[in-house]
N, C-alpha and C positions, 0 to 999 in steps of 0.2 A: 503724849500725856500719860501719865502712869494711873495706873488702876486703882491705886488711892486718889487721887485727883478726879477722876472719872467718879467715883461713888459719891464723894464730895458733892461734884456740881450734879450728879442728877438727883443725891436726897435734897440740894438745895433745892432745884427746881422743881421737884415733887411737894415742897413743903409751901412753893409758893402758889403753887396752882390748887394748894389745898385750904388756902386762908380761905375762911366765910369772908362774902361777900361784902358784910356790913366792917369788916376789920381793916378794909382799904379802901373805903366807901370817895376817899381824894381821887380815887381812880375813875370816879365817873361825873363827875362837878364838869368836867367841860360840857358832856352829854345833857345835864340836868339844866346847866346855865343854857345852854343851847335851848332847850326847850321852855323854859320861863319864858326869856326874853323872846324869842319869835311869839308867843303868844301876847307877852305886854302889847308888843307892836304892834300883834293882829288887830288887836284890840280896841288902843288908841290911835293908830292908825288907819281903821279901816274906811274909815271918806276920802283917803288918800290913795287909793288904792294899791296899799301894801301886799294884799294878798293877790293880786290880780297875776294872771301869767304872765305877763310880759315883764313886770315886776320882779317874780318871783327866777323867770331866767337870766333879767341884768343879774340878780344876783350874785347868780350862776356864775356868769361870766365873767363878771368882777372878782368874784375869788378864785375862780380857777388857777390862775395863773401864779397868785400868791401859794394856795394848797398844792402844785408842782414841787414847785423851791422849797415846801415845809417838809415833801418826804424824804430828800436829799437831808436838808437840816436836823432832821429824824435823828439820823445814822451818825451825822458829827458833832451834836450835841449827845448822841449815845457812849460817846467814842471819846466822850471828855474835851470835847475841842468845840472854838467856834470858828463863825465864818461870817464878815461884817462884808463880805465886797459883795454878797451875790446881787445886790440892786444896780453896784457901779455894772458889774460883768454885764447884765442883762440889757443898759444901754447902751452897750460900747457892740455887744455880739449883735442888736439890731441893726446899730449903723455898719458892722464890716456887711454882713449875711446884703442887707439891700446895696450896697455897692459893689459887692462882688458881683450878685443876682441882675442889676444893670448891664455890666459891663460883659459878663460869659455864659447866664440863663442860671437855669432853676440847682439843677443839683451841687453845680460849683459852689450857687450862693450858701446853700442848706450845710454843705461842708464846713465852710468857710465860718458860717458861724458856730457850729458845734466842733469846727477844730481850736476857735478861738476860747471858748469854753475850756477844752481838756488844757491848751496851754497854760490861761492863768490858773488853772484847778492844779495843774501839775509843780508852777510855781510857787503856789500858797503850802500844798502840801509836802513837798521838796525842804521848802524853807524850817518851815514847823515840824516835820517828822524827822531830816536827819540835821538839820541843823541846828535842834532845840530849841528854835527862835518860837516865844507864844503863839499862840494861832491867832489870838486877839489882839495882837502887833501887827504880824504881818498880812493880816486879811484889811486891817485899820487903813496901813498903807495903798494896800494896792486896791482897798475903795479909789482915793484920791486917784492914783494912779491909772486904774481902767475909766476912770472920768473923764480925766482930761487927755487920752488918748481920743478918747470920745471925741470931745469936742475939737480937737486936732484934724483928725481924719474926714470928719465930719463939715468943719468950719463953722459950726456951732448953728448948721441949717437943718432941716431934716432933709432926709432921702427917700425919694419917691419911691416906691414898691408899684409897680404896674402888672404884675404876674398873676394873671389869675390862679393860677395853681397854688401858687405861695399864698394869695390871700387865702384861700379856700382850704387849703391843708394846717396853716396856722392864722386860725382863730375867727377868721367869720365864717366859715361855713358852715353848715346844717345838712344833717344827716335823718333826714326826717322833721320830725318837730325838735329834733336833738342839736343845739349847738356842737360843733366840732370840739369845743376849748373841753364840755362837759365830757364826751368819748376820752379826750387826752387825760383825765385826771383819773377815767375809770382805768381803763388802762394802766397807767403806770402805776397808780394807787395798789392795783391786784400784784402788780410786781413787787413795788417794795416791801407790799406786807408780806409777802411771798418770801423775801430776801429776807429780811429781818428778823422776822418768827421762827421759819423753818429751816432755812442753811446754815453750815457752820460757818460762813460769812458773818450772819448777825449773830451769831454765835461769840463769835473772836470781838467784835464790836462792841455787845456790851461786856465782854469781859476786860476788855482793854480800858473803858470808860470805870469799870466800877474798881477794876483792882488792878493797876497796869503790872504791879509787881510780880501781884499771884499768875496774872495771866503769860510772863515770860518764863516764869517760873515750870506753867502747863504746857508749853511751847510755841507758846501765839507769839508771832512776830509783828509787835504791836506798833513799831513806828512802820512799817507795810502796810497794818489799817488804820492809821489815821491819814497815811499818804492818800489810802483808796477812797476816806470818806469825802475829803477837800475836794481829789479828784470827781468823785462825783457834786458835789455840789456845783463844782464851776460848770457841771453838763447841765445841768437842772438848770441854773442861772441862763446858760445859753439858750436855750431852749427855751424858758420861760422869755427873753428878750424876740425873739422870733416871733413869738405868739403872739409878743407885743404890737410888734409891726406888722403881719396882719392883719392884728383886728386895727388897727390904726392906720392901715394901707403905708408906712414910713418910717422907718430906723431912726432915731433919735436918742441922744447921749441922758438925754433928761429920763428917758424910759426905766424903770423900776427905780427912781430915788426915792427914798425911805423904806422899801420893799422889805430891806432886811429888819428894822424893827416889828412892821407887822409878822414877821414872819419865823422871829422869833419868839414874838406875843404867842402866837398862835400853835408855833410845837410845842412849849412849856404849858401853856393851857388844857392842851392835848393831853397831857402826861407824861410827857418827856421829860427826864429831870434835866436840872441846866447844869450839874455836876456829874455827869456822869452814869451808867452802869444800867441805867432802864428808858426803854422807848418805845415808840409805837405810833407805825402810821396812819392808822385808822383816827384816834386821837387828835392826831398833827391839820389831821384833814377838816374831822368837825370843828377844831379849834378856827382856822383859818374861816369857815364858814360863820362862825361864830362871831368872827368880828366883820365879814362881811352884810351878817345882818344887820350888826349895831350900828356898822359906816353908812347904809343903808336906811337904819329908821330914822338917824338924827340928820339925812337929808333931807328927807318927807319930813320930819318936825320941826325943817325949817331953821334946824340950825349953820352956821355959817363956819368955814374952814377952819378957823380959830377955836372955836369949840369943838369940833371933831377932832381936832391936835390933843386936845386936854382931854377928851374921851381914850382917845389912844394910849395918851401916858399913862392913865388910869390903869387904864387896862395890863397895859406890861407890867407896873408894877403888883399887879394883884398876881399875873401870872406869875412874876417871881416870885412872890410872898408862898404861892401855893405850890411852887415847885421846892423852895425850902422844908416846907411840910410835909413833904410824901418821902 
């Protein structure tokens, strides 16, 4: 990168960490709506017992697994690209991980499904980085595509999981009064924000997302990170399919279907723009919490699947609307 270029993006960046607070006040609407609505619900629901702990950890536990795949989605909606398969990947990487874990024990299985992850992540971002093919094409496909290998391999049964170590590592165990799934999102959350903020990894990532031009121009080899963001997301995806099946005790092809809409509800709500060039996991994370409280009140209030569909829609289209805005 040349030294005009270098002065460029650090007055950029200088100039953005010096906007008053109230000047991009969009930047904290997930955090505020977060905290309204848990209160409405405290509120009206509290004979239901919304606030109770055991309550307040299904919570937990029900979004974790979406807030995984959000920080992955972070980086490739930063990076100007999407990714529609990560719900097909997530039941297809349950059903291989518990039939390989069957048939040769714990580590093969663990492999086997986070090798099946890097392969379709390698495919999508293969196709989309040097073949110019949309990402929103070819992620579209190989939804269908990792589905019905699903239900192929599988015979459209599930697969038993008998491993205690495997339940226990992904997704029921407890480490204290601490679900396991909760440890996994701290964790990996402290990484991405790690990756995204402060290396020149998330560095090249939103610059590829906001200007891909300027950014070959500064020497970022930008179909290299959009290859690396896909690729990670089909790890997230795999991983989140794992978790699945632990806390499930059973690998099942049905496992994370529509995952990817919540889950791009919830990084755009974040603060992630859905064009490009600005992201953030911490964001991606309250966002996905965010709709796990609301999937959560309108159970207790007694509403029925059909109207938590229409609550959902809602909701993505607001997060669009408001990632338009920023």
């Amino acid at each position: 990168m040349s030294t005009e270029a270098k002065t460029l993006n650090t007055e950029a960046d200088a100039a953005t960490h010096m906007r008053p607070w109230h000047s991009n006040w969009r930047d904290y609407v997930v955090y505020i709506g977060f905290v309204v609505i848990f209160i409405v619900f405290a509120v009206l629901l509290q004979d239901r017992g919304f606030l109770s702990s055991n309550n307040l950890l299904n919570i937990l536990r029900q979004t974790a697994i979406v807030a995984i795949v959000s920080m992955a989605m972070s980086f490739v909606l930063s990076a100007g690209e999407i990714d529609l398969s990560v719900g097909a990947i997530a039941g297809l990487s349950s059903v291989v991980a518990g039939l390989v874990l069957s048939q040769y024990g714990l580590f093969p299985g663990i492999l086997a499904g986070l090798g099946l992850g890097l392969l379709v992540g390698a495919i999508n971002g293969g196709l989309t980085a040097y073949l110019n093919i949309p990402s929103f094409l070819v992620t579209l496909g190989m939804m269908g595509i990792a589905r019905g290998v699903g239900m192929w391999v599988s015979g459209t049964s599930p697969v038993p999981i008998i491993n205690d170590t495997f339940i226990f590592i992904f997704g029921s165990g407890n480490i204290g009064p601490v679900p396991v799934l909760v440890v996994w999102v701290a964790i990996l959350g402290i990484i991405a924000h790690i990756a995204l903020r402060k290396t020149p990894f998330g560095r090249k990532v939103m610059s590829a997302g906001g200007n891909s031009i300027a950014a070959r121009y500064s020497g970022v080899d930008v179909r290299k990170i959009k290859f690396q963001v896909l690729l990670l997301t089909g790890m997230a995806a795999a991983i989140a399919g794992m978790l699945y099946a632990g806390r499930l005790q059973s690998g099942r092809f049905q496992l994370g279907e529509g995952d990817e809409l919540s889950v791009i509800a919830a990084v755009v709500l974040g603060g992630t723009s859905l064009f490009g060039g600005r992201g953030t996991v911490i964001g991606s994370i309250v966002g996905a919490l965010l709709i796990g409280v609301i999937n959560n009140g309108l159970i207790l209030g007694g509403l029925d699947y059909s109207q938590q569909l229409i609550a959902r829609g809602m909701l993505i289209i607001l997060a669009v609307a408001v990632g338009r805005s920023r």
